[in-house]
MIFIMAR-302311 format. One line per field, with one value per residue (C-alpha): residue number from 1; residue in one letter; x negated, y negated, z. Coordinates in steps of 0.02 Angstrom, whole numbers. Layout:
# residues N
i: (NUM|...)
aa: (a|...)
u: (X|...)
v: (Y|...)
w: (Z|...)
END
This chain:
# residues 555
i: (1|2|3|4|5|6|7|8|9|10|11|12|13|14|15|16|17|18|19|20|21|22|23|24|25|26|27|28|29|30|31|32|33|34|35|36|37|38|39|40|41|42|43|44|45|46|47|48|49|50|51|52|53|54|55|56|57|58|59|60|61|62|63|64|65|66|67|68|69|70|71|72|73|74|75|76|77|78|79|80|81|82|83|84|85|86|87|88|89|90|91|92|93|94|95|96|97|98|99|100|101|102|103|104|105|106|107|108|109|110|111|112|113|114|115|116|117|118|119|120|121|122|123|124|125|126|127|128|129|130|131|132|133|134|135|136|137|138|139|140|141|142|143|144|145|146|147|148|149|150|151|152|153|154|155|156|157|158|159|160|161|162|163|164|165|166|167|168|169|170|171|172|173|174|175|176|177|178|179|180|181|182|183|184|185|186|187|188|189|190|191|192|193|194|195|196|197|198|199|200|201|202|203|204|205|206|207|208|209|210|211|212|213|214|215|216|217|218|219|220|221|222|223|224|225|226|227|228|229|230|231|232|233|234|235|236|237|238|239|240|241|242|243|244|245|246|247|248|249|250|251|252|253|254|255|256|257|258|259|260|261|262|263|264|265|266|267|268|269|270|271|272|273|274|275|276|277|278|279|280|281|282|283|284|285|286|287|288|289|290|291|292|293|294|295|296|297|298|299|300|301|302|303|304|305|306|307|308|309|310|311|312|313|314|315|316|317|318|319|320|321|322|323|324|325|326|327|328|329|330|331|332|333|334|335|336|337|338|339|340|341|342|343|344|345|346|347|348|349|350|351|352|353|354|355|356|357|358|359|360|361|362|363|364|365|366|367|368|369|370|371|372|373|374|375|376|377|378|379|380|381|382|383|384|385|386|387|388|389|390|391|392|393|394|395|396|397|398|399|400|401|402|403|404|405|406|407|408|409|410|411|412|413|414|415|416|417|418|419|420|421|422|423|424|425|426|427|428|429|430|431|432|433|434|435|436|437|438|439|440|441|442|443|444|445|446|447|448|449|450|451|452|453|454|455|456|457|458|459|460|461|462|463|464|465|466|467|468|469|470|471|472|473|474|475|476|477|478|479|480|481|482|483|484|485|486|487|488|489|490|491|492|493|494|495|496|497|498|499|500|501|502|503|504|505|506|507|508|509|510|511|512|513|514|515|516|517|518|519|520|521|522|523|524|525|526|527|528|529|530|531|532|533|534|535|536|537|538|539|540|541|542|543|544|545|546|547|548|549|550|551|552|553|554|555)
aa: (x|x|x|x|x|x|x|x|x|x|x|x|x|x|x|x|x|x|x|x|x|x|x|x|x|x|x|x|x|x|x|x|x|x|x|x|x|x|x|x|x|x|x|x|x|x|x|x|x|x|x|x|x|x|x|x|x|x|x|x|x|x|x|x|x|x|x|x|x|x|x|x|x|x|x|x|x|x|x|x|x|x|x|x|x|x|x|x|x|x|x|x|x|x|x|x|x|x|x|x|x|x|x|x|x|x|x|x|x|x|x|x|x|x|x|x|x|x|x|x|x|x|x|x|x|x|x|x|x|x|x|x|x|x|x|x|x|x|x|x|x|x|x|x|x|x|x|x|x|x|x|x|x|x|x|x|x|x|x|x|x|x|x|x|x|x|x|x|x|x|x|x|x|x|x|x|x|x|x|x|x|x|x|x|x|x|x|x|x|x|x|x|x|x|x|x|x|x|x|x|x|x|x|x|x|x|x|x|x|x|x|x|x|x|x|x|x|x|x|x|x|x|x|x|x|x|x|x|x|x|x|x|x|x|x|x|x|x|x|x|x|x|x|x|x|x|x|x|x|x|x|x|x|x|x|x|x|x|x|x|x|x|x|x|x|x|x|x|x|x|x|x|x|x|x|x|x|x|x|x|x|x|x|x|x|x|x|x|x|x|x|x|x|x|x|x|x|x|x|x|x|x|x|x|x|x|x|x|x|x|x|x|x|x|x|x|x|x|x|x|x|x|x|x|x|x|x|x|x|x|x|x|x|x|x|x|x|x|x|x|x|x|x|x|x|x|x|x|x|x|x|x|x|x|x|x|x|x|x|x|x|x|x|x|x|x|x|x|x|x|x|x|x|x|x|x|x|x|x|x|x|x|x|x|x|x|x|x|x|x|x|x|x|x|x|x|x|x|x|x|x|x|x|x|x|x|x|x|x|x|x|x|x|x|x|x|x|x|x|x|x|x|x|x|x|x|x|x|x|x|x|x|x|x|x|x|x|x|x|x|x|x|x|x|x|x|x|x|x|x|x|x|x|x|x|x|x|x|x|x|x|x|x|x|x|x|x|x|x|x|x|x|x|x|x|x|x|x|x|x|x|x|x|x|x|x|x|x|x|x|x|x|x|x|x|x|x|x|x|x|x|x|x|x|x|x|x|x|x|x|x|x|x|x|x|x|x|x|x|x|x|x|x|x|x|x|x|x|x|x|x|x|x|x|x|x|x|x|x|x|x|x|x|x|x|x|x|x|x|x|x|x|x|x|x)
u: (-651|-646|-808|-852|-929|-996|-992|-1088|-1018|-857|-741|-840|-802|-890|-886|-696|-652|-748|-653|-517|-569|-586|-392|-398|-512|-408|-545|-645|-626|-693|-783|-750|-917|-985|-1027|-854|-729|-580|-624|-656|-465|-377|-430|-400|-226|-195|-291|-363|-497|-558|-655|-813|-943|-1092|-1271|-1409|-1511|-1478|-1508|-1458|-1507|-1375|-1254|-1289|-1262|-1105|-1008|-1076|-1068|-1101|-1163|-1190|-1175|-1244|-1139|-1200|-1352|-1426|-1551|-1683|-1690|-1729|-1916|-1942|-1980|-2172|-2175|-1998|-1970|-1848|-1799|-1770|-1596|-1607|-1744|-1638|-1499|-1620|-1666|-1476|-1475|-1352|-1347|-1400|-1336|-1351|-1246|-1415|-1461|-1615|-1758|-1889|-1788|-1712|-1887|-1966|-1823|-1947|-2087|-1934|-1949|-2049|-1951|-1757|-1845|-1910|-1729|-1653|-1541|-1515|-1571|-1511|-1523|-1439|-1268|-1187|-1154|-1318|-1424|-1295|-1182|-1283|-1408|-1260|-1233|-1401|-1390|-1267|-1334|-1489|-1466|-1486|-1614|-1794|-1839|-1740|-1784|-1691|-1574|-1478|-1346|-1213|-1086|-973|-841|-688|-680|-566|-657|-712|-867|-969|-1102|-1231|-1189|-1213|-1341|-1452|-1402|-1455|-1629|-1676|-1617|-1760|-1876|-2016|-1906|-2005|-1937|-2005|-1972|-2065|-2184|-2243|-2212|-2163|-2100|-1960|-1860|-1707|-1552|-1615|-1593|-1409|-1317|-1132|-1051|-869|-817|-682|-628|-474|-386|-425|-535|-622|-646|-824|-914|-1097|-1218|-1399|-1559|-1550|-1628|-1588|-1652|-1645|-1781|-1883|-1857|-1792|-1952|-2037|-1886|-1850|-1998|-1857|-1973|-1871|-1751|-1639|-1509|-1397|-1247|-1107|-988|-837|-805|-943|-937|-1009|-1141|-1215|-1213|-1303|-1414|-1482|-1493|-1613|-1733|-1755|-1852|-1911|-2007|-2065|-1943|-1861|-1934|-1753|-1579|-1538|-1531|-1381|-1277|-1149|-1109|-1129|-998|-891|-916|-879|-725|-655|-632|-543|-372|-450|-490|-446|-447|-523|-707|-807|-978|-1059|-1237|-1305|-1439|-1520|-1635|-1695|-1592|-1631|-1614|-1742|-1613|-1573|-1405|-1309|-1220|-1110|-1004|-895|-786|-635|-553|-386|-287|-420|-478|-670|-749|-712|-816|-987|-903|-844|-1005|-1028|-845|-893|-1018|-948|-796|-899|-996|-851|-779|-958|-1062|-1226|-1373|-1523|-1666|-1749|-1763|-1753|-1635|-1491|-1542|-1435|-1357|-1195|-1142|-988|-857|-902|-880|-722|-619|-667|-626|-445|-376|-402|-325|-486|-513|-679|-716|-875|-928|-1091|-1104|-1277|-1402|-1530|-1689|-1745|-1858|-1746|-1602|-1730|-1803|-1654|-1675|-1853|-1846|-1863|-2017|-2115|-2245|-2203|-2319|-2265|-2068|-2121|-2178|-2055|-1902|-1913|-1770|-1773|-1958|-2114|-2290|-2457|-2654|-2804|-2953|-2973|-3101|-3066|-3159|-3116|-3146|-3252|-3173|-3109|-2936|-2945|-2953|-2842|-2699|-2778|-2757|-2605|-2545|-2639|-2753|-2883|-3064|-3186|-3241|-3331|-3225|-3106|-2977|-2780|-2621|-2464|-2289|-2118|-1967|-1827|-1664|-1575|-1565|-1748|-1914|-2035|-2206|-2338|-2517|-2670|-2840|-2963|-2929|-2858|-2633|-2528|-2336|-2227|-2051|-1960|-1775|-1646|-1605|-1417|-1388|-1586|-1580|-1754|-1854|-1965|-2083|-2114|-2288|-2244|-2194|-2243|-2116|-2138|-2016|-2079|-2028|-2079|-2104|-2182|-2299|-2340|-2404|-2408|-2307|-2349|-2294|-2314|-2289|-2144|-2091|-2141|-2107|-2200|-2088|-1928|-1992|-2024|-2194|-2269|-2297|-2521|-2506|-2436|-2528|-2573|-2547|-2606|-2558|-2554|-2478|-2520|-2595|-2780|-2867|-2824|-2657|-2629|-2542|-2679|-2651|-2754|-2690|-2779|-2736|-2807|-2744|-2770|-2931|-2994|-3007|-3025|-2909|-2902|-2936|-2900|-2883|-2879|-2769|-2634|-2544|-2401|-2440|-2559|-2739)
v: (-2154|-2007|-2002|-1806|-1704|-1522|-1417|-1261|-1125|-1223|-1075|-1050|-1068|-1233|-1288|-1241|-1375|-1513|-1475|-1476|-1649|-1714|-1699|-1874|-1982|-1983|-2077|-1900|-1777|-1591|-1430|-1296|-1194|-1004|-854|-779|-873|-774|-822|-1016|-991|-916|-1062|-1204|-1135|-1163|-1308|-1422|-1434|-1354|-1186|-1210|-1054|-1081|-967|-1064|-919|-964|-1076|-1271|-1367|-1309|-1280|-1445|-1533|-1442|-1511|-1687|-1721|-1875|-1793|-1590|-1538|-1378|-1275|-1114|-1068|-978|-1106|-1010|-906|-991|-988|-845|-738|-782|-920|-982|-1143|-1183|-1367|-1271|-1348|-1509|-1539|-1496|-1618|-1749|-1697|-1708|-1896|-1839|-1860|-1701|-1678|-1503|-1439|-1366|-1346|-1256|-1382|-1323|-1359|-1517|-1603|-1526|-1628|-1768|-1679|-1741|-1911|-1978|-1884|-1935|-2121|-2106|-2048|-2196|-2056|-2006|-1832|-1804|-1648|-1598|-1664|-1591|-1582|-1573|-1695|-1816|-1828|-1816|-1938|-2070|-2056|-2058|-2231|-2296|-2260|-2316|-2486|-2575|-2423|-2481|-2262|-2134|-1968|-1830|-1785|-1631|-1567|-1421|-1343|-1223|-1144|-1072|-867|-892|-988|-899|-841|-846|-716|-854|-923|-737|-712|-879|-851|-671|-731|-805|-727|-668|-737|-899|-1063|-1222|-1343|-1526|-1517|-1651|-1714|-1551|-1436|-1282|-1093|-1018|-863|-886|-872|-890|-1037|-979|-1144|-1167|-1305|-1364|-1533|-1644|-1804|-1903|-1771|-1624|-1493|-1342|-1228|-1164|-1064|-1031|-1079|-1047|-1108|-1110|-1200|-1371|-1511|-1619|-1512|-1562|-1720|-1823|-1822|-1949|-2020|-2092|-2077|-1948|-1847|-1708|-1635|-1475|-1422|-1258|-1172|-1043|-916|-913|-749|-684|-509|-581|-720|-594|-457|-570|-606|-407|-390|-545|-451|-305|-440|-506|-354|-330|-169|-254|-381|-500|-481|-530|-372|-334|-497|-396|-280|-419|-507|-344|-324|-505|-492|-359|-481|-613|-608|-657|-809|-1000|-1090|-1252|-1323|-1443|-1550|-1640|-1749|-1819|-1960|-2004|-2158|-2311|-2448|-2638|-2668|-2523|-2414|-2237|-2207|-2062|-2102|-1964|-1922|-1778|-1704|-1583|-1505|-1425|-1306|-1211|-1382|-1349|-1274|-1446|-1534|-1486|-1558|-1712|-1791|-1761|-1822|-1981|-1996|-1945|-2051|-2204|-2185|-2135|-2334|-2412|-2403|-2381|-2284|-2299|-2210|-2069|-1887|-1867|-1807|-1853|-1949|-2113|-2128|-2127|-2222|-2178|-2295|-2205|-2025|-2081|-2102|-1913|-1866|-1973|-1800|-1673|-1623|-1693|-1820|-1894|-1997|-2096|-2128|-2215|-2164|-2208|-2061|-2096|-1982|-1934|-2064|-2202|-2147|-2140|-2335|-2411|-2606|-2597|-2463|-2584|-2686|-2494|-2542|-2457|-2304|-2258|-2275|-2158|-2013|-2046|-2049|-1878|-1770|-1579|-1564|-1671|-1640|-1747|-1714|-1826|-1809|-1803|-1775|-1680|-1709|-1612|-1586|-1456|-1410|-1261|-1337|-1441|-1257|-1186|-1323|-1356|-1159|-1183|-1307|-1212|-1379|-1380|-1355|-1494|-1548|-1715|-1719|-1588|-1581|-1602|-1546|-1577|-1490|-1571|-1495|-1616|-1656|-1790|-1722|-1614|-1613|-1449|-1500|-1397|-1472|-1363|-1422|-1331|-1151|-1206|-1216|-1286|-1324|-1457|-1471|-1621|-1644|-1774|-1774|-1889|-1875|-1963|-2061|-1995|-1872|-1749|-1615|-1448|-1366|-1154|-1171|-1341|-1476|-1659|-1830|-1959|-2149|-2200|-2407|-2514|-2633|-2751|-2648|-2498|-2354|-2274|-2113|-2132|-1952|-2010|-1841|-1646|-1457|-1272|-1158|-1253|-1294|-1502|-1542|-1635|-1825|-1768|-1622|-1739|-1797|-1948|-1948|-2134|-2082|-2227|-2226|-2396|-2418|-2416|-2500|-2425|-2434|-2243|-2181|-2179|-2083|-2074|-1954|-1952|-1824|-1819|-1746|-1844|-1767|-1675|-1804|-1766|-1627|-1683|-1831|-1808|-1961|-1969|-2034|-1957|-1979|-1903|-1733|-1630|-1668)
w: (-4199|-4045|-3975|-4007|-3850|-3872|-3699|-3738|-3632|-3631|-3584|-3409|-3245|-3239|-3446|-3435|-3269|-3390|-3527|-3437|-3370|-3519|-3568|-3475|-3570|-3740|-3827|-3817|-3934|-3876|-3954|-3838|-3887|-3863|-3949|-3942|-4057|-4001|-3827|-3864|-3962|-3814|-3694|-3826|-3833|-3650|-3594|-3769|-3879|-4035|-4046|-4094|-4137|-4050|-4043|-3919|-3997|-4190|-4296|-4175|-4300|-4438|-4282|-4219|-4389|-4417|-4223|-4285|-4097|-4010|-3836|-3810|-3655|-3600|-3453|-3476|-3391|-3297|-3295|-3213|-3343|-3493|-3536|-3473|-3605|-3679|-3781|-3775|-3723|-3603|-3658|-3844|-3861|-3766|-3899|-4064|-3996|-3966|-4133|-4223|-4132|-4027|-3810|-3680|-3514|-3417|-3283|-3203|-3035|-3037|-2966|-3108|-3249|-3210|-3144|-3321|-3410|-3407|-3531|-3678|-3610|-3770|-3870|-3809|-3817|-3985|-4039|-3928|-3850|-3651|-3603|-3415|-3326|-3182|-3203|-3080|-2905|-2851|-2875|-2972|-2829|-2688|-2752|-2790|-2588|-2543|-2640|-2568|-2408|-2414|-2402|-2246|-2192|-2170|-2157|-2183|-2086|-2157|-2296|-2271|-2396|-2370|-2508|-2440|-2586|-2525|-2550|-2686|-2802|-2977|-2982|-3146|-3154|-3187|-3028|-2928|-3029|-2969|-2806|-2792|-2888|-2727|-2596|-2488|-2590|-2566|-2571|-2564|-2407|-2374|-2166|-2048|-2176|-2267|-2382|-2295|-2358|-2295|-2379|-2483|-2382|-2227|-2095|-2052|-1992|-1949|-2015|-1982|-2110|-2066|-2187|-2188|-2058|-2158|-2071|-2146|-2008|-1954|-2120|-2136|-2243|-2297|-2383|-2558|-2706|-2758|-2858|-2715|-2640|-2745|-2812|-2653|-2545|-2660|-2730|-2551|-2427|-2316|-2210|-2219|-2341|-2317|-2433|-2381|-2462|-2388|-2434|-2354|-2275|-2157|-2209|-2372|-2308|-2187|-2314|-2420|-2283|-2263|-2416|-2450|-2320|-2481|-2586|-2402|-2364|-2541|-2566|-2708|-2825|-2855|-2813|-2983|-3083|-2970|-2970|-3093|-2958|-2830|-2914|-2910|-2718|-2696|-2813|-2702|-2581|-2685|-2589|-2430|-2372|-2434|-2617|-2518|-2529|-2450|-2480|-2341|-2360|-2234|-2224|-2024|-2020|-1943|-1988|-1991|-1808|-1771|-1714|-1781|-1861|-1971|-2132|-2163|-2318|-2332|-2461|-2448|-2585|-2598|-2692|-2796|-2862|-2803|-2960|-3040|-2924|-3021|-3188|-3118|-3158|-3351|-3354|-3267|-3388|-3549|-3515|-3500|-3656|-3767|-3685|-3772|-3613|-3676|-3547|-3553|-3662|-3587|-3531|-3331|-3196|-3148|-2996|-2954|-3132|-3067|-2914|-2811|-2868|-3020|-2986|-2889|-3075|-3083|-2907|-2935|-3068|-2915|-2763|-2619|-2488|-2461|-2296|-2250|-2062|-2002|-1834|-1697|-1693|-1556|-1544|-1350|-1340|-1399|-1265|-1139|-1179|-1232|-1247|-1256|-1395|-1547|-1473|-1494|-1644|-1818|-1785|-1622|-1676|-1826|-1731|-1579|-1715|-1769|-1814|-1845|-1874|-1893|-1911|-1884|-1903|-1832|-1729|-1513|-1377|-1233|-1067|-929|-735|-669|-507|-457|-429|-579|-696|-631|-668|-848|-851|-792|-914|-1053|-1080|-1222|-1176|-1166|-1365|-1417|-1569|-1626|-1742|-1713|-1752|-1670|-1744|-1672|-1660|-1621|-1556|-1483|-1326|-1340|-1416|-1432|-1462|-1501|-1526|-1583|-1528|-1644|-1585|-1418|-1435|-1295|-1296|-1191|-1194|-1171|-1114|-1078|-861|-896|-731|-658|-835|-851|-979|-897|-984|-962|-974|-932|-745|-703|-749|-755|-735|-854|-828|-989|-1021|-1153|-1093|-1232|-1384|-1294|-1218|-1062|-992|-784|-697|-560|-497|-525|-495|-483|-514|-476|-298|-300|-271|-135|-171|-126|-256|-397|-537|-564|-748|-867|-1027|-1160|-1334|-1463|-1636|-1663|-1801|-1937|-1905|-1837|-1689|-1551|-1372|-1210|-1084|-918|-773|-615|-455|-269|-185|-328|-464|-649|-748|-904|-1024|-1206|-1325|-1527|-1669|-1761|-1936|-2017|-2131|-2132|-2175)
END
């Protein structure tokens, strides 16, 4: 007997590639549904299935009753817009096909509505059914990389996830429509440790992905919303998670970009009453540009011989095959049950259901290469130790194995000299003023080749910034116009930072004027990151002394 499948909104852009997927599991039989039967005919007639008459406003239960369906799937959307009238509730449907006894899975990607999937948890148990949202690109096939690639990492540091369509993929209006919902406007980001607001479409990066000798050429891409914003940080301890997408053409990405600053400056409330004549702009430019797509995620962390490393896994897809991509999920899934696999009860996302070897049966019907590559990723402070770089305690690799951005809290004194001399460098420097104990807070912004730290000291803010010398083999710091060579070494628990060399203002300094700097990094106690940082200068004496703990977050 077929096992039945109902895809609600199955004519779409993105319901349409699953049923269309589905013409290779035999064993499944399909009800192409929507609210217009003539349209659910005309696409039977060309690629399978049966129409099916479908109303998510009616009456689901009779509806429901009627398909006799062994899984619904719902590929419809927009997402972020159900519940949003008063009173309705947004899981209405996911409930009446727990309700018929029958499996849910969503093609969602908005992060509210796929964590609030787990409020039917009882419910889907109680009914020994799976309710899974998020079914989709993001987070069901990022998360089965993330998987895969966390093994063998004792930390991981940052997950960062790009989508980049080609110009000639179709674009649903649901898709325009939760796009240009938040552009410009408050997007939650987990960077260094924090939550942190940034505007929709913003954070312009340029990506270029390569896999298996295929190349997409540089595109753009932006912040956006995403499951995995939400639900990774706890899900696996990453201290930072980004997740961007692109359009093609620039002419559209940077249009995009103005307009998010309407809803940016308050002028506008949303984009989204206007993603029908967004979509007509876009549309405009349909010729242009290329039918292929690409995916990248990315996962940096500390593996088990205390060295940093990047797992990367990218996917190209040709010839117009990329709207598939976001289907080949349910398929995976949908295939397996209709073969007896049985999942287990429960509502939640769709966070490591599906492992790669899986979704690979899916990514076998279309035209795409996917390549994997685990490649070293050393932070500043590991180039600059080398050997001695995995005998740093836990703590101190922590905050010294920062990429993108970190941030810390804890508690210092500051004692400082009183000469004349001694003010003027701490002025200088921008040093904190003297404080028995005052609260701190020091933001990183990393690379592998440079670090930007900023610490705040009550009131009192100074900045350093750290680079790479490849040539001396050396770091050295930067405090305004006074720059610093650092020859860093570990001494048994601890890290010290020696001042071997300095300038003012490019010119180098006389070995009398350089300071004499014994700054110590090691674990106190508690088990915190704990510095001392002395500064003195020959014949004067004391600068600066400022010592405290740090931990990760804020307080």
């Amino acid at each position: 007997m077929a096992y039945t499948v109902l895809v609600i909104g199955g004519y779409g852009v993105f319901g349409g590639r699953l049923v269309r997927l589905l013409r290779h599991a035999p064993d499944v039989r399909v009800l192409v549904a929507g609210r217009s039967r003539r349209a659910a005919r005309r696409f039977c007639k060309q690629y399978g299935g049966e129409p099916f008459l479908f109303d998510r406003n009616g009456n689901l239960a009779g509806q429901l009753r009627a398909a006799g369906a062994d899984a619904v799937v719902d590929a419809a959307g927009p997402f972020q817009l159900y519940g949003n009238q008063p009173g309705e509730d947004p899981y209405r449907l996911a409930r009446a096909v727990l309700a018929a006894g029958a499996h849910y899975l969503d093609l969602a990607d908005d992060a509210g509505f796929v964590a609030g999937i787990r409020c039917l948890d009882a419910e889907a148990r109680q009914a020994g059914r799976t309710a899974l949202s998020g079914v989709s690109s993001v987070p069901a096939i990022s998360s089965a990389v993330i998987e895969r690639f966390k093994r063998g990492l004792s930390r991981i540091e940052c997950i960062e996830t790009v989508i980049l369509p080609g110009n000639r993929a179709p674009r649903g209006l649901s898709v325009v429509r939760a796009i240009a919902a938040q552009a410009g406007r408050p997007l939650k980001l987990w960077r260094g440790g924090v939550w942190q607001t940034v505007p929709g479409w913003s954070g312009l990066t340029a990506y270029a992905l390569s896999a298996a000798e295929r190349r997409l050429e540089v595109r753009d891409a932006s912040f956006i919303g995403a499951p995995d914003l939400l639900l990774f940080p706890a899900r696996y301890g990453a201290r930072t998670v980004l997740f961007r997408a692109g359009l093609e053409l620039p002419v559209l990405h940077l249009g995009l970009s103005l307009l998010a600053w309407l809803p940016r400056l308050g002028l506008l409330r949303s984009l989204a009453p206007f993603a029908w004549w967004l979509r007509a702009i876009a549309n405009l430019f349909r010729p242009f540009g290329e039918d292929r797509g690409g995916m990248e995620v990315t996962v940096i962390g500390e593996n088990v011989s205390r060295r940093h490393e990047r797992r990367q896994w990218t996917l190209i897809v040709e010839a117009g095959d990329g709207p598939f991509i976001p289907a080949v999920p349910a398929y995976c899934w949908l295939h397996a049950r209709a073969r007896g696999s049985q999942p287990g009860p429960g509502a939640r996302p769709c966070i490591g259901e599906l492992s790669l070897e899986q979704l690979a049966t899916g990514f076998a019907h279309l035209k795409q290469v996917a390549e994997q590559a685990f490649t070293p990723e050393p932070t500043l402070f590991e180039t600059a130790l080398g050997v001695d770089w995995p005998a740093l305690a836990a703590p101190l690799r922590e905050l010294h194995g920062a990429f993108r951005n970190a941030e810390y809290h804890g508690m210092a004194s500051v004692e400082n000299g009183r000469n004349l001399l001694a003010r003027a460098a701490r002025a200088m420097m921008r040093l904190p003023p003297a404080a028995a104990s005052v609260p701190v807070q020091v933001k990183l912004s990393a690379t592998a080749t440079e670090e930007r730290w900023t610490r705040h000291f009550g009131n009192s803010r100074f900045s350093s910034t750290l680079r790479w010398d490849a040539r001396r083999q050396r770091i050295t710091e930067s405090f305004g116009p006074m720059r610093f060579e650092l020859g860093l070494g570990v001494e048994g628990d601890a890290l010290r930072w020696p001042v071997t060399r300095g300038w003012l203002f490019g010119v180098p300094l006389p070995r009398f004027l350089l300071p004499i700097s014994d700054s110590r990094e090691d674990v106190d106690e508690e088990g915190r990151f704990r510095f001392d940082v002395s500064i003195r200068l020959r014949w004067i004496g004391l600068v600066a002394h400022y010592r405290g703990w740090l931990a990760s977050g804020k307080p």
